[in-house]
N, CA, C and O atoms as a GROMACS GRO file, in nm:
protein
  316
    1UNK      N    1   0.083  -0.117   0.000
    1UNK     CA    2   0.000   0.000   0.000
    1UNK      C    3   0.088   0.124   0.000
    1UNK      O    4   0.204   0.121   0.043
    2UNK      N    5   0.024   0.247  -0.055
    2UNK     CA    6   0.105   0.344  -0.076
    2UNK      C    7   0.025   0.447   0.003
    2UNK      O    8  -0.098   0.437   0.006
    3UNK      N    9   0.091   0.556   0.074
    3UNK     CA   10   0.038   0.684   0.167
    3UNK      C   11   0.105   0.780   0.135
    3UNK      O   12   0.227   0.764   0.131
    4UNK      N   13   0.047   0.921   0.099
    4UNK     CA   14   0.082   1.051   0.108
    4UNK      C   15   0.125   1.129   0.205
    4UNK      O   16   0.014   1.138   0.258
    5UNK      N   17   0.178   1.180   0.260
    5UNK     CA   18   0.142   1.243   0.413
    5UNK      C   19   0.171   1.399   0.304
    5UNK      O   20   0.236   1.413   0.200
    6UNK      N   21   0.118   1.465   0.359
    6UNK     CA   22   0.117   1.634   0.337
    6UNK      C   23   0.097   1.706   0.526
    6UNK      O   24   0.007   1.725   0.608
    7UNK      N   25   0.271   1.727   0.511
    7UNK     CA   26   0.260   1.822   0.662
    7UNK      C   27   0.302   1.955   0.617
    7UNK      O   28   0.409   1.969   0.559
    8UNK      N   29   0.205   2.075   0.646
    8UNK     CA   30   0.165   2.200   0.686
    8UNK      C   31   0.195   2.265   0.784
    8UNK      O   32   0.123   2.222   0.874
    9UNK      N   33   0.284   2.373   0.839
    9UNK     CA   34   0.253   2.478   0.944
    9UNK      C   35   0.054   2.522   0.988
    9UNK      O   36  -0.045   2.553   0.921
   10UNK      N   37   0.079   2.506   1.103
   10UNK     CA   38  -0.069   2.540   1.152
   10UNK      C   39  -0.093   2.705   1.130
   10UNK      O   40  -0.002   2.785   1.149
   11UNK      N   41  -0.203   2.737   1.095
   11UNK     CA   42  -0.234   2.863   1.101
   11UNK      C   43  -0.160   2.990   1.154
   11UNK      O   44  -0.076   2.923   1.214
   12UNK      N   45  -0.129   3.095   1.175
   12UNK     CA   46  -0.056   3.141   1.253
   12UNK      C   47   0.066   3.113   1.318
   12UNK      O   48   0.094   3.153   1.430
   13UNK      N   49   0.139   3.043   1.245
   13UNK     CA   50   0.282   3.024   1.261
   13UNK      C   51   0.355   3.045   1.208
   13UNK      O   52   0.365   2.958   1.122
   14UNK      N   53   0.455   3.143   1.195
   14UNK     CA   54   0.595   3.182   1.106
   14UNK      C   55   0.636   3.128   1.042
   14UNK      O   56   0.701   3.034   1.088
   15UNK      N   57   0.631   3.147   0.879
   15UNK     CA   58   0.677   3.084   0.771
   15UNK      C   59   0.770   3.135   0.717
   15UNK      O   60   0.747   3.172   0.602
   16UNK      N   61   0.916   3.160   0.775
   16UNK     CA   62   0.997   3.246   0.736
   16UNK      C   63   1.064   3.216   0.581
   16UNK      O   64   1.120   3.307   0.521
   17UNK      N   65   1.052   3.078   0.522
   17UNK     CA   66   1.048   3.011   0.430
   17UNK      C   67   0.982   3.105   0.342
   17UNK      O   68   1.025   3.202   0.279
   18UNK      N   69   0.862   3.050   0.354
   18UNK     CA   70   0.761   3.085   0.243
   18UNK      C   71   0.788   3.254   0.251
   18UNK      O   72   0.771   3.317   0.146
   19UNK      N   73   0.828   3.326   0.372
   19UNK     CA   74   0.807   3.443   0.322
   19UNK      C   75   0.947   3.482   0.267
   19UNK      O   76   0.945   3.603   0.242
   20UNK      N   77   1.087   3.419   0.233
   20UNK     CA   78   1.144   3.444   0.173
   20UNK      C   79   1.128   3.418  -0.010
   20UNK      O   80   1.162   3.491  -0.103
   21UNK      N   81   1.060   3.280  -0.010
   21UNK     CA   82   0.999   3.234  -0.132
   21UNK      C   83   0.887   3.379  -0.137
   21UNK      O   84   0.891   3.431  -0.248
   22UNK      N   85   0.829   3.420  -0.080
   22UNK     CA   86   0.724   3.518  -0.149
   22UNK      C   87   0.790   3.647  -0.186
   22UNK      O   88   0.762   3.714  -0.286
   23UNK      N   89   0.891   3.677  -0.082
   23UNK     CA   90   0.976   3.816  -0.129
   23UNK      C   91   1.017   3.807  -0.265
   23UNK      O   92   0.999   3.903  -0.341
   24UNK      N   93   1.099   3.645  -0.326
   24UNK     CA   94   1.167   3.614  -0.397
   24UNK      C   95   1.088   3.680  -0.537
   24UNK      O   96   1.122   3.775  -0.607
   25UNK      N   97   0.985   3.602  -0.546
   25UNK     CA   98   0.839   3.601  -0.588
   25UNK      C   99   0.862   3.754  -0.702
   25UNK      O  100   0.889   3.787  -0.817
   26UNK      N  101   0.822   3.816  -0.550
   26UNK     CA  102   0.760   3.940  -0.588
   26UNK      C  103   0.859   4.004  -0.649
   26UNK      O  104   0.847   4.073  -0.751
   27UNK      N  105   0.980   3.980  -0.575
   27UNK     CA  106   1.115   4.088  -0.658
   27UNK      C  107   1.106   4.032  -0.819
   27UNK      O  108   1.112   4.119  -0.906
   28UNK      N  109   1.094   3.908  -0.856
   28UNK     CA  110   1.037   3.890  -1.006
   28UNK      C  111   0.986   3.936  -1.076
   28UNK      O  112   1.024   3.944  -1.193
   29UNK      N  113   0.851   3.998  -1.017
   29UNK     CA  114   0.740   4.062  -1.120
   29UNK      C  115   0.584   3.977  -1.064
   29UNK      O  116   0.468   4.020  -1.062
   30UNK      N  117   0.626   3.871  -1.033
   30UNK     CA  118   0.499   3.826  -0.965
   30UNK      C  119   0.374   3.899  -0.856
   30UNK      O  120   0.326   3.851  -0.753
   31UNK      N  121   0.359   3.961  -0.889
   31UNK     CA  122   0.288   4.042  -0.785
   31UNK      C  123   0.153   3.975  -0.762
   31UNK      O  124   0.121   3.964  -0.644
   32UNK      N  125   0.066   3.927  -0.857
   32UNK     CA  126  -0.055   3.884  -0.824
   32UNK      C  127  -0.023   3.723  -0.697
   32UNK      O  128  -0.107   3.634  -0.692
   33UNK      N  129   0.084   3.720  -0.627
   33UNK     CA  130   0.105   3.590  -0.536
   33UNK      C  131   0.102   3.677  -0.400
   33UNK      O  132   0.186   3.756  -0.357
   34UNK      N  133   0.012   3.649  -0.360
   34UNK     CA  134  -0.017   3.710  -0.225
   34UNK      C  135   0.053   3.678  -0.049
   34UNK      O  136   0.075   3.750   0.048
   35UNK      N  137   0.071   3.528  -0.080
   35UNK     CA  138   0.097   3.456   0.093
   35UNK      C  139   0.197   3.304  -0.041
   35UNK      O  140   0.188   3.270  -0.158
   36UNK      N  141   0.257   3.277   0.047
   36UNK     CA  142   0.351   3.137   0.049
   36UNK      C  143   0.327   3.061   0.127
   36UNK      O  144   0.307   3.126   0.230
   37UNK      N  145   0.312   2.927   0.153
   37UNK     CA  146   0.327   2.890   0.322
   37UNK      C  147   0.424   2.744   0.209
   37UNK      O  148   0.401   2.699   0.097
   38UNK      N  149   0.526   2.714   0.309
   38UNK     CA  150   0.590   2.611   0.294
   38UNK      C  151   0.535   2.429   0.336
   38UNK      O  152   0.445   2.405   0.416
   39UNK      N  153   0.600   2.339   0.274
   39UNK     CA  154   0.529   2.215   0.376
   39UNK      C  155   0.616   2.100   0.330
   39UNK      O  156   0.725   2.115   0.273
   40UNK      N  157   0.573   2.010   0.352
   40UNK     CA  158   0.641   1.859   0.338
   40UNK      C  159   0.558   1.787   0.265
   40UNK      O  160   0.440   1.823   0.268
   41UNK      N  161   0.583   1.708   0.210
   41UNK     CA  162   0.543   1.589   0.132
   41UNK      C  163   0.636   1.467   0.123
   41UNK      O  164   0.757   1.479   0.103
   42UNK      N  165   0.575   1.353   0.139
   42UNK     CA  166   0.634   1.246   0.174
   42UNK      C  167   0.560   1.124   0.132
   42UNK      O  168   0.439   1.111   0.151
   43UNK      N  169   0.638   1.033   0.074
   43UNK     CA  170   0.542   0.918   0.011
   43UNK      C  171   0.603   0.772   0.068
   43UNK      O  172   0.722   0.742   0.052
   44UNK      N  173   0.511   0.688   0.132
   44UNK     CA  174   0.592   0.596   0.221
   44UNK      C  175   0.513   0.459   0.149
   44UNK      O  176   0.400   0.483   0.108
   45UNK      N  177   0.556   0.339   0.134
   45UNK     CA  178   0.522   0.228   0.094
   45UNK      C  179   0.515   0.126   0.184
   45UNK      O  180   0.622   0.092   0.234
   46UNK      N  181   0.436   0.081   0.211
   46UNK     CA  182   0.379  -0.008   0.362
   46UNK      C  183   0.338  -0.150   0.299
   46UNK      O  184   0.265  -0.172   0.203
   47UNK      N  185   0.414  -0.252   0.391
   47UNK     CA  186   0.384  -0.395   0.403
   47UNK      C  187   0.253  -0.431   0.464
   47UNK      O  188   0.268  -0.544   0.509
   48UNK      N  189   0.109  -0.381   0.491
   48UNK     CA  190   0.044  -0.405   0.586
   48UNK      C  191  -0.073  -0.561   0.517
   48UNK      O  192  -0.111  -0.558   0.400
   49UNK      N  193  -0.096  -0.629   0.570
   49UNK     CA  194  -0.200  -0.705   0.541
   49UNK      C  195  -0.355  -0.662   0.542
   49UNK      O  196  -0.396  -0.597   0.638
   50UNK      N  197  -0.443  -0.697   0.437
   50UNK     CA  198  -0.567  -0.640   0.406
   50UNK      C  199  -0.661  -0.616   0.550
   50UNK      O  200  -0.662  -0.704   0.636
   51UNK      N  201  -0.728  -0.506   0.564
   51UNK     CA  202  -0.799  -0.478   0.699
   51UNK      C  203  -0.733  -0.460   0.759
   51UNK      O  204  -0.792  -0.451   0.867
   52UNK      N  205  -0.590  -0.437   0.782
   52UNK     CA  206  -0.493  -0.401   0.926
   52UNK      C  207  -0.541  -0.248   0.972
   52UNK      O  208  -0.641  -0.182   0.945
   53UNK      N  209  -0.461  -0.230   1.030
   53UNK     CA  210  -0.502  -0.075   1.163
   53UNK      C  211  -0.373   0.003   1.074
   53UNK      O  212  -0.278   0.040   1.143
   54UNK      N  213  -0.368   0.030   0.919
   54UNK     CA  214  -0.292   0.076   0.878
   54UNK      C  215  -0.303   0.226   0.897
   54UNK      O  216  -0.209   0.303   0.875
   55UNK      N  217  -0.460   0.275   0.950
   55UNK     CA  218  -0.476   0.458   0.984
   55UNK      C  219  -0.405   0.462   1.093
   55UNK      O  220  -0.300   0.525   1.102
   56UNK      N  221  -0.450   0.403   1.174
   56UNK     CA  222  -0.400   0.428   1.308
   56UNK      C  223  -0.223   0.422   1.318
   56UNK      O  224  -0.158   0.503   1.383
   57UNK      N  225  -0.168   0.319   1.246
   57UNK     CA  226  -0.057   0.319   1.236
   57UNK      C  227   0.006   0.458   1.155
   57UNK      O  228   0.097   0.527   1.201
   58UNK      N  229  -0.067   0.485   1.016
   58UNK     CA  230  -0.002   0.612   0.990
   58UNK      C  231  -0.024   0.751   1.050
   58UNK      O  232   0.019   0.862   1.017
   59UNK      N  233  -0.095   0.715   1.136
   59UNK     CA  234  -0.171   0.886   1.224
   59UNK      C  235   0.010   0.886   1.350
   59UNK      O  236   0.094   0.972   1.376
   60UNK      N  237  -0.009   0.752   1.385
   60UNK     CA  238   0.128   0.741   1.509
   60UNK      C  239   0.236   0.781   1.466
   60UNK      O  240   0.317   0.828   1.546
   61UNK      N  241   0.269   0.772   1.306
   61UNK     CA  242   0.402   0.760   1.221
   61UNK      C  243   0.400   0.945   1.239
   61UNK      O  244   0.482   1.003   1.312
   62UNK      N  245   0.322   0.998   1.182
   62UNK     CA  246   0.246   1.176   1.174
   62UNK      C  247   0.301   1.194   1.281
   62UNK      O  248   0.403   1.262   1.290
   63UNK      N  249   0.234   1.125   1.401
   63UNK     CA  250   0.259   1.202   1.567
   63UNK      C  251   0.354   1.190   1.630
   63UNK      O  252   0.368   1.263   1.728
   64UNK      N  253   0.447   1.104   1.598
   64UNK     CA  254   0.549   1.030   1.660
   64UNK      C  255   0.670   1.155   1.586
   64UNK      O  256   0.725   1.244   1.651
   65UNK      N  257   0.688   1.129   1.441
   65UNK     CA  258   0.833   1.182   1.357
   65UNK      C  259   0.777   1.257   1.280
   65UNK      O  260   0.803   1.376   1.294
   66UNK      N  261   0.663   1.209   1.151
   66UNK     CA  262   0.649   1.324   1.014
   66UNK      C  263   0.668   1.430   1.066
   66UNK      O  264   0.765   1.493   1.023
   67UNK      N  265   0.585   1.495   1.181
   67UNK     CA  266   0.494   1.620   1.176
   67UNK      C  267   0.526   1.696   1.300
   67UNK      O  268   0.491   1.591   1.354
   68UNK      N  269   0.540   1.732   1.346
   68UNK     CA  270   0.545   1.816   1.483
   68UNK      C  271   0.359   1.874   1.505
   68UNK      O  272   0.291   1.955   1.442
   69UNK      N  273   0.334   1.798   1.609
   69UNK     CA  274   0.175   1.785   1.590
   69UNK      C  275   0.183   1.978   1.679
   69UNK      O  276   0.106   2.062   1.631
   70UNK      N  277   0.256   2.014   1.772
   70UNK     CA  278   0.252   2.148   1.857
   70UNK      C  279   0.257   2.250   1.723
   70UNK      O  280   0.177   2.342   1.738
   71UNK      N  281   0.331   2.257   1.594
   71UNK     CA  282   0.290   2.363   1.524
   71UNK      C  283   0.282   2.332   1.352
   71UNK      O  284   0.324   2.403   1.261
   72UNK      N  285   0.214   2.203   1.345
   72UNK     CA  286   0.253   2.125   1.207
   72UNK      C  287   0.057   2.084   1.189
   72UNK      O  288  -0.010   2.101   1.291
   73UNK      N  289   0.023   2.061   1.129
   73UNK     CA  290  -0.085   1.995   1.062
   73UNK      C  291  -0.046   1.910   0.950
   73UNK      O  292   0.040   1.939   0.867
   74UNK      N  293  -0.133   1.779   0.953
   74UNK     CA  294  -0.085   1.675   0.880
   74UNK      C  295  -0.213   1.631   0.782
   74UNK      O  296  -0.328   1.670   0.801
   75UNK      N  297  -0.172   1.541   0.674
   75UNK     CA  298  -0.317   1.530   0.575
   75UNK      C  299  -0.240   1.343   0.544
   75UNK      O  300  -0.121   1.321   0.520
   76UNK      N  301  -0.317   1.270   0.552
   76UNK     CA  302  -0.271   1.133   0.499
   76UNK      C  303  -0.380   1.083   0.380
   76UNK      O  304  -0.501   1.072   0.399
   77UNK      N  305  -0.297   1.051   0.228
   77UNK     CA  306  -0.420   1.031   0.183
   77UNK      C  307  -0.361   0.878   0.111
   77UNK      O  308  -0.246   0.873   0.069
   78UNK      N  309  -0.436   0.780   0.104
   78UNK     CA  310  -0.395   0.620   0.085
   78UNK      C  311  -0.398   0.599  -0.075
   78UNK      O  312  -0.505   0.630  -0.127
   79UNK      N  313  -0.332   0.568  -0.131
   79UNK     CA  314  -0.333   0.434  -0.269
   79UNK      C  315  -0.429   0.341  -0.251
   79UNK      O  316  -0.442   0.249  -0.331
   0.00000   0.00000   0.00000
């Protein structure tokens, strides 16, 4: 089986990233790009047998290492 994870900064948290990517941006000519926010993407390939507790296992994988659950938001989407 194959999983997406997409980890995000939570709302209101300093994207000093993205706001260098947006300065970058704009010094281009891009002006119609308003906000940046940076993130992760990650694609993991899993041994699990059919019906296993493979959410629960990838929510722990998120909470445990992907993601920093205190200022990160996470999205898991399955193959």
């Amino acid at each position: 089986m194959k999983a997406k994870v997409y980890v995000t900064l939570k709302k209101g948290v300093l994207d000093p990233q993205g706001r260098a990517v947006l300065g970058a941006l704009k010094h281009m000519d891009f002006d119609e790009v308003t906000d940046v926010r940076i993130g992760k993407f990650m694609e993991l390939e899993l041994d699990v047998p059919e019906g296993g507790d493979e959410d629960k296992r990838l929510a722990e994988m998120c909470e445990r290492l992907l993601a920093n659950p205190v200022i990160e938001n996470y999205r898991i989407e399955r193959d």
